[in-house]
C-alpha positions in Angstrom: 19.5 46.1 79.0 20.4 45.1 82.7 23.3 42.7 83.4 22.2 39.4 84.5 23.9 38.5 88.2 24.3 35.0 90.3 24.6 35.9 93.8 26.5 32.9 95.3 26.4 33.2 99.4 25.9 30.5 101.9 24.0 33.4 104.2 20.6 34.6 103.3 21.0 37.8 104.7 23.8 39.1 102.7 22.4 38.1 99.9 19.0 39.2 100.3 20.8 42.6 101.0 22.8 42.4 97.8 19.7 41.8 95.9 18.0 44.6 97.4 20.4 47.5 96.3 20.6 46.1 92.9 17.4 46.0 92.9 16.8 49.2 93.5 18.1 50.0 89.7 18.0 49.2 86.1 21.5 48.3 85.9 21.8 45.2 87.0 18.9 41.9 87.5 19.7 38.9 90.0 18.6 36.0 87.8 19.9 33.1 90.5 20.9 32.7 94.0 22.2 30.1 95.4 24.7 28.9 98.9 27.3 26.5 97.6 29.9 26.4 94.8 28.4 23.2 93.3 25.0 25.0 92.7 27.0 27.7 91.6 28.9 26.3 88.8 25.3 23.8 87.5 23.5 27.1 87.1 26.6 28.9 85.2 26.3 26.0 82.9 22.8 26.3 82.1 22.3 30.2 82.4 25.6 31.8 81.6 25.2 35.1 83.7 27.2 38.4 82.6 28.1 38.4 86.5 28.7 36.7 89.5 29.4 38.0 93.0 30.7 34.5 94.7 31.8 34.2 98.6 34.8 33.1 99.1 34.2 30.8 102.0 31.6 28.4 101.1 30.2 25.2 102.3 31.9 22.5 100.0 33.4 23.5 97.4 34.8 27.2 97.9 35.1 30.2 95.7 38.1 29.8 94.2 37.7 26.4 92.8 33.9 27.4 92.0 35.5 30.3 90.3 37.7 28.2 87.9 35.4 25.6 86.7 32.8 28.7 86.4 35.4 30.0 83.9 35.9 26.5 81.8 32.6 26.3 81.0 31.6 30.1 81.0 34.8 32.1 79.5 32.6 35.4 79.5 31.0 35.4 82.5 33.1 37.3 84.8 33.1 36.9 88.7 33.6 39.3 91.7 34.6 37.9 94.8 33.0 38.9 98.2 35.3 38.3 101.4 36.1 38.8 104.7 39.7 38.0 104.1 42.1 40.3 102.9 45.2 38.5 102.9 47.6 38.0 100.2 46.7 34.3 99.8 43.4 34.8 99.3 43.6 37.8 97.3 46.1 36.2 94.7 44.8 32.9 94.7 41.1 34.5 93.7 42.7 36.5 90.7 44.9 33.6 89.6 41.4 32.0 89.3 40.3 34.3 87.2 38.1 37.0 89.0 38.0 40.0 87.8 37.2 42.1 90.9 38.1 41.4 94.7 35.6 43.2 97.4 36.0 43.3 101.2 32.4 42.4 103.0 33.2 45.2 105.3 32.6 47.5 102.2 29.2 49.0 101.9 26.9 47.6 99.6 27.7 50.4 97.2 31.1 50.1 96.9 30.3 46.4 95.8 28.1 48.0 92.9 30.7 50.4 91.5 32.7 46.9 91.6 30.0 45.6 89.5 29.5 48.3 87.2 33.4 48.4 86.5 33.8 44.9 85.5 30.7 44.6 83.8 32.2 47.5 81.5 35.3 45.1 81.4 37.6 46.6 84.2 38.7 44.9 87.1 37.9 46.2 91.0 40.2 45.5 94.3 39.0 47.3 97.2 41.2 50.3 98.3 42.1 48.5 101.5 43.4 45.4 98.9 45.2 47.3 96.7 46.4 49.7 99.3 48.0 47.0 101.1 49.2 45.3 98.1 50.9 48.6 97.0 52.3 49.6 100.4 54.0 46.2 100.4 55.1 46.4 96.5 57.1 49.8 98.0 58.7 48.5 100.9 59.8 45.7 98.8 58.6 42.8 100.9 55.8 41.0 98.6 57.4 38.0 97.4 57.0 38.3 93.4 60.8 36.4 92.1 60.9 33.1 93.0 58.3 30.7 91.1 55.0 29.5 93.4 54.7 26.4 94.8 53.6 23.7 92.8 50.6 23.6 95.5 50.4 27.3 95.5 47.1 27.0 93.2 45.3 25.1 95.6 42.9 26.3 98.5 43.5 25.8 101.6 40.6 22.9 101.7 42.2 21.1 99.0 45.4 20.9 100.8 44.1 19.7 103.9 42.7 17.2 101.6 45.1 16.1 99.7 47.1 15.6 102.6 44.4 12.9 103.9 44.6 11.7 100.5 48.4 11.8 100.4 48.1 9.8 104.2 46.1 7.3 102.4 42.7 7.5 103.8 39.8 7.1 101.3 37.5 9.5 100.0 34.7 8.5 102.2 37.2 8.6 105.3 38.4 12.2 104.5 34.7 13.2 104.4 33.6 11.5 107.6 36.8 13.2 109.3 35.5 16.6 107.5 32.3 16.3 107.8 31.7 16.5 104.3 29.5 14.9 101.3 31.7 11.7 99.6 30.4 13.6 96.0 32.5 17.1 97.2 35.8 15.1 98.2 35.2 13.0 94.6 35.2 16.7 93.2 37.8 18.5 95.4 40.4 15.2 94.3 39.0 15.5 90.2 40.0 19.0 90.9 43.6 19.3 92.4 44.3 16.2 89.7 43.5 18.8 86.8 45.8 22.0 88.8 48.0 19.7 89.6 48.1 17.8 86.4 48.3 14.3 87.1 46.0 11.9 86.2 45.2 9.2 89.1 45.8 9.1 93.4 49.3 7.8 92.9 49.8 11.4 91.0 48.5 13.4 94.1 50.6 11.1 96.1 53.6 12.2 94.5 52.8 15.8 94.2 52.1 15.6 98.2 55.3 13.7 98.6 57.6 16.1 96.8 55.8 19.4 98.6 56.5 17.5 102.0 53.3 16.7 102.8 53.7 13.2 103.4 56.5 10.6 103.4 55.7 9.1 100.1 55.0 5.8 101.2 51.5 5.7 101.9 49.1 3.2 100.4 46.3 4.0 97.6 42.5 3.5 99.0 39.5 3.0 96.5 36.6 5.2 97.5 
């Protein structure tokens, strides 16, 4: 019986070559595909795949936070990330999320379905020049692993540009005018740094923002 696989990637034609080489076997079947995180995490809820290969960069709502809410409503479903990055950041931050493989889109399409078969047999895949890095820094000692994270550490690099705007205290329809954005995805991105960060309400995220030094402390709550 194949595994079932959401391919989650804002460009057609990755995706349509993803689905292609997959295709080609009995291994796996693309039941979904779809360009944002929102769409992402509405067809998890009603489908459940046994895979996911999510972008990290995506319009919205990226991978990462895709990746978590994926996982609070879908604990089985496990989730490979495809990126173009390869720095520490990005690398962490998706694993602290929960995927269970990370996979460079300069890999060939093959490399991405021994990824798949791997985790789908419940390993976990970096790509060599992830882990190779990763290792190479363990041994010269300069990967910082003592001192605790940030309190903000567990947020995307969206979500603190947002709640920096937030922290600044412009309203959720300013931030998305000044981003471009949909009011619905800065709604979501502030629902979601409230449950990272743990606080319940915009004076919360004010705080939080305050003590990182993003703002001075002061500034005054907006309604949406």
């Amino acid at each position: 019986m194949p595994f079932d696989v959401l391919l989650v990637e804002d460009h057609g034609i990755v995706r349509d070559g993803i689905k292609s080489m997959l295709d080609r076997g009995d291994e796996f079947r693309v039941i979904g595909e779809v360009g944002t995180g929102i769409e992402a995490i509405q067809f998890c809820r009603n489908r459940s795949p046994h895979l996911v290969v999510m972008d990290l960069e995506l319009p919205g709502l990226g991978g990462v936070e895709a990746t978590t809410e994926i996982l609070r409503h879908a604990p089985e479903t496990r989730i490979v990330i495809l990126s173009m990055y390869t720095d520490d950041k990005s690398v962490v931050g998706a694993i602290r999320a929960g995927a269970r493989g990370f996979v460079v889109k300069k890999a060939s399409l093959s490399d991405l379905v021994d990824a798949l078969r791997t985790i789908a047999k419940g390993g976990s895949y970096l790509s060599p020049q992830v882990s190779d890095r990763l290792l190479s820094r363990i041994q010269r000692g300069d990967l910082e692993t003592g001192p605790a994270p940030s309190r903000l550490s567990g947020l995307s690099p969206r979500e603190v540009q947002v709640l920096k705007m937030v922290a600044e205290g412009k309203s959720s329809k300013e931030i998305a005018t000044a981003l471009a954005l949909g009011l619905e995805t800065i709604r979501s991105y502030r629902k979601t740094m409230m449950r990272k960060l743990g606080v319940n309400n915009v004076a919360g995220l004010i705080h939080v923002a305050a003590a990182a030094g993003l703002s001075g402390g002061s500034a005054e709550m907006k309604a949406d």
